[in-house]
Phi, psi and omega in degrees: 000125177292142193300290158328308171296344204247300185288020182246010172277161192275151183252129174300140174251155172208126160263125188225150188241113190232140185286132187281357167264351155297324174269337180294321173312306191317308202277342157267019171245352155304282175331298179304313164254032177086014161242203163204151197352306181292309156357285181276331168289335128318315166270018153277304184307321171302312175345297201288315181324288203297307198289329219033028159232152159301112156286143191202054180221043142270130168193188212245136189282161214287353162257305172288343146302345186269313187277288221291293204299328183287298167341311164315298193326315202285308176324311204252015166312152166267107140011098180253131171284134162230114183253345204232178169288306181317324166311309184280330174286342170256032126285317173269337196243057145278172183215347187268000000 
């Protein structure tokens, strides 16, 4: 089948309902190696065609899971604004 014909068949939609911080990781460990949702749920699915089992041995190596998880970490630290010198200056001289 020529590529023009296949990219003219109607596409199946699949919907899932995911915890949103389970989608938020997935998708920067997607992001990280360079796909995208669809992507990737399209080759889980052929996967599945071809094979009849769930495949489940894409991942990310044991450094870039360490950089996904710090990043996370960092994400729910809080925010402090330094609008003034005054600001900045009891932002270093803080003891806590």
């Amino acid at each position: 089948m020529s590529t023009t014909v296949k990219s003219k068949r109607a596409q199946g939609r699949v919907q899932a309902n995911v915890d949103p911080d389970v989608k938020n990781m997935a998708e920067d460990v997607i992001k990280a190696v360079g796909l995208t949702p669809t992507a990737v749920i399209n080759s889980f699915y052929r996967k599945i065609a071809a094979t009849g089992r769930i495949p489940l041995d894409l991942s990310l190596t044991s450094d870039q899971m360490a950089d996904l998880e710090l990043k996370n970490a960092i994400k729910k630290l809080p925010v402090k604004t330094l609008q003034s010198k005054k600001d900045i200056e009891e932002f270093f001289n803080d003891e806590d």
